[in-house]
MARMAR-110462 format. One line per 3 residues: number of its first residue (from 0); their letters; for each residue x, z, y of C-alpha. Coordinates in Angstrom, 2 decimals, always signed. Each point is the difference from the previous one (the first is absolute). Layout:
BEGIN
NUM = a = X/Z/Y | ...
END
This chain:
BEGIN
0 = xxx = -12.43/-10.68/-26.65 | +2.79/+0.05/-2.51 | +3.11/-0.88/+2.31
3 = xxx = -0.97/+2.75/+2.04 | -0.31/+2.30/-2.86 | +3.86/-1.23/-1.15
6 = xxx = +0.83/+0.82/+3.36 | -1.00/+2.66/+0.80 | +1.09/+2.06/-3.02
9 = xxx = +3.48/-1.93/-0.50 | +0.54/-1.61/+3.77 | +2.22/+2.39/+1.87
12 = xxx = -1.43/+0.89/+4.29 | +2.32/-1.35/+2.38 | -2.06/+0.35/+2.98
15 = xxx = -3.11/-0.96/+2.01 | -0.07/-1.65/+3.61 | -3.06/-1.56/+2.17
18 = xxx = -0.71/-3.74/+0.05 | -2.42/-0.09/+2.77 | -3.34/+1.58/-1.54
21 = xxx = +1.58/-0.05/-3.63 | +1.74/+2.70/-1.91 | +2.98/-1.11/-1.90
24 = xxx = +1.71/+1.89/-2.53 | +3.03/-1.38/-1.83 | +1.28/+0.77/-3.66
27 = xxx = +2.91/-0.88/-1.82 | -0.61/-1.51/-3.56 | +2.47/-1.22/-2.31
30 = xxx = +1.96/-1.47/+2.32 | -2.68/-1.44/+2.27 | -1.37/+1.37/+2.84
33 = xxx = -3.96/-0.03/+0.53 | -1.91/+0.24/+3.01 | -3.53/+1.82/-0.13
36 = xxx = -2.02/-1.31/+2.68 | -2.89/+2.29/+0.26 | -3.39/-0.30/+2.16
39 = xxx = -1.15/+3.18/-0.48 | +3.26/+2.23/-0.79 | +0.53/+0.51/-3.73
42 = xxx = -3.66/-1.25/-0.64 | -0.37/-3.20/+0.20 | +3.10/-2.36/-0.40
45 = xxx = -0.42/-3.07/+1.96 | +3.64/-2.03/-0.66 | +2.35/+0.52/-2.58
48 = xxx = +3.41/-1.84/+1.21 | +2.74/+0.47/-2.68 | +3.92/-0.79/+0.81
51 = xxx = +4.04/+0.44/-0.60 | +0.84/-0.80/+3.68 | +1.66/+3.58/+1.93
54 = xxx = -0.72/-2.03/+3.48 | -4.01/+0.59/-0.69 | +1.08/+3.97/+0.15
57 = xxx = +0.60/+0.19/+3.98 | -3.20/+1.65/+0.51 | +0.31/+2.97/-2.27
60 = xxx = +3.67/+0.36/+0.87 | -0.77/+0.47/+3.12 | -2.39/+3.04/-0.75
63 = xxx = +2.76/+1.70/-2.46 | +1.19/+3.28/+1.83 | +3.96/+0.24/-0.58
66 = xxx = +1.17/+2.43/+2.72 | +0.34/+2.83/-2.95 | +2.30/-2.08/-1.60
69 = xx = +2.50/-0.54/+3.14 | +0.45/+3.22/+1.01
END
């Protein structure tokens, strides 16, 4: 699949969170933000969702250890 291919080797990781059964991992792109929705982790991609919008980010912020950089 050639979008994965562009993003994967251009796409930049942000993070990766659990929707239920599904594996999500999220890249940033040229100024987009896309979300890998995977069935079987890294194998087989079931959704791609693809979006500017920071309020779709809540579920990997919320996984993003920052206690190193408070104290």
């Amino acid at each position: 699949m050639e979008q994965l291919d562009l993003l994967y080797e251009q796409g930049t990781f942000v993070g990766k969170c659990r929707k239920g059964a599904q594996t999500c991992v999220l890249y940033q792109l040229e100024g987009f933000y896309v979300e890998v929705e995977y069935r079987v982790y890294r194998r087989i991609p079931a959704k791609l969702n693809c979006f500017r919008s920071t309020s779709l980010l809540d579920p990997y912020l919320e996984l993003i250890d920052v206690e190193h950089l408070t104290g």
